[in-house]
N, C-alpha and C positions, 0 to 999 in steps of 0.2 A: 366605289370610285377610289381612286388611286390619292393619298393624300396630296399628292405636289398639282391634283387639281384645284380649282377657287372654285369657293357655295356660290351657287343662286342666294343663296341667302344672306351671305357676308358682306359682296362686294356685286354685283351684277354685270357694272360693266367689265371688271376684271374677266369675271365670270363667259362673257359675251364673247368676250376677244379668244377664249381658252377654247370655246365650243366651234368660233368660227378657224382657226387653226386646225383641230382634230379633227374638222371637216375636210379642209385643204389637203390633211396626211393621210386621209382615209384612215383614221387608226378609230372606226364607230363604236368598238367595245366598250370605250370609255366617254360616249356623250350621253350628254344628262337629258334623253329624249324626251320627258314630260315637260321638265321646263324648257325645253327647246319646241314642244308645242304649243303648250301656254305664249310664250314671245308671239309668233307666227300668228297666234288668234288676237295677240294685244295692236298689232299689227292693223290688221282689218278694224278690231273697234278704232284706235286713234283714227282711222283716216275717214271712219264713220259721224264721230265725233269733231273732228274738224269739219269737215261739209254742215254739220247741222248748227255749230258754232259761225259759224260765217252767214250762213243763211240767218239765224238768228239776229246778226249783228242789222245784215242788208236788209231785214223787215222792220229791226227798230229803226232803222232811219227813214227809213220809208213814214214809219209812224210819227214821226218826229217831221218831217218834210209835210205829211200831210196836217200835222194837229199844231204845230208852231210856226206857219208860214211867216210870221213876221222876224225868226232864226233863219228862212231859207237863202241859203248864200253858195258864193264858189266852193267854203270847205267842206259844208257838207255835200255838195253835190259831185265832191270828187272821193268822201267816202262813199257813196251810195254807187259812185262809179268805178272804185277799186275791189266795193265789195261784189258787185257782179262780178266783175274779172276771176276774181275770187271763186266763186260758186262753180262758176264755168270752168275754170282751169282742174278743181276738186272731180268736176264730174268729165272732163278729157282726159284725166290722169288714170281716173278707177272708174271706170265704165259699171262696173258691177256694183257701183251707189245709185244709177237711175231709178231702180225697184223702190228704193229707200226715198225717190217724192212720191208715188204712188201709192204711197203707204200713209191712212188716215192718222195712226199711233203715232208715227211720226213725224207729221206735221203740228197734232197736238202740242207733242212736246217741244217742236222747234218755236210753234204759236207761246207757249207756255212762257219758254227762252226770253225768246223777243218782246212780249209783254213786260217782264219783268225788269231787262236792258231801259225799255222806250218807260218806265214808270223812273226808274232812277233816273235816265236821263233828263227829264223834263219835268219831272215836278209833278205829273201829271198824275191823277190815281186812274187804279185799273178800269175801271166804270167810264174813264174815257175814253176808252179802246173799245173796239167788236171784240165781238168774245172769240170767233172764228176768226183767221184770214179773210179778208176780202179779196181779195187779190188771185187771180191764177199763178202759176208756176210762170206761165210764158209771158205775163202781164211784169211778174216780178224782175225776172230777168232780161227783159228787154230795153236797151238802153236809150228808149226815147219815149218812156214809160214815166212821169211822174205824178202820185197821185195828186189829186185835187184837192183845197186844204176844205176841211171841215168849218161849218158856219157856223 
């Protein structure tokens, strides 16, 4: 590489702006193509990792709506109804996250997530929670959907 390029490793975003120009000029001799696949793949995980992030959030409230009803109020019922929007809007956007609820490993880990959220939220330890989801995909996601508090 020609020095008056910027590292991947110095500066990134410099680095980014430099890659997407000598795209623009067609001048490819000089792009840095492994870190310019690396991006492209970090790309797919972040928007992986937001959907499971968000899902996690929208089942600790849920856990929390169903295990603290004497907390259930308007604010939480308008996160539990931003975070649907949420979920839905992640999977209108990238079609090719659907696979990724039909995936046991990862609901695990989203279960995992969200356990750990609805434990610090509320005070509650883990043994209060199911160990699984209880809930479907379609039960979660649907907005007139709230579970039933725990006796």
């Amino acid at each position: 590489m020609s020095a008056h390029l910027h590292s991947y490793e110095s500066d990134v975003i410099a680095w980014a702006n430099e890659q997407a120009r000598l795209l623009r000029e067609g001048i490819f001799s000089q792009l840095d193509i492994e870190h310019i696949a690396d991006e492209i793949e970090d790309v797919g995980k972040s928007e992986k990792r937001e959907l499971r992030n968000r899902m996690a959030v929208l089942l600790a409230h849920l856990l929390k709506w169903q295990h603290q009803p004497e907390r259930q109020c308007n604010s939480l019922r308008r996160t539990i109804k931003t975070q649907r929007e949420e979920v839905a809007e992640c999977l209108v956007d990238t079609p090719s996250l659907k696979p990724d609820i039909e995936n046991p490993k990862w609901w695990e880990k989203t279960w995992a997530d969200a356990l750990t959220l609805a434990t610090n939220e509320t005070g509650l330890s883990f043994d209060a929670f199911p160990e699984e989801c209880p809930w479907t995909f379609k039960q979660i996601t649907d907005a007139d959907f709230w579970p039933d508090s725990v006796a």
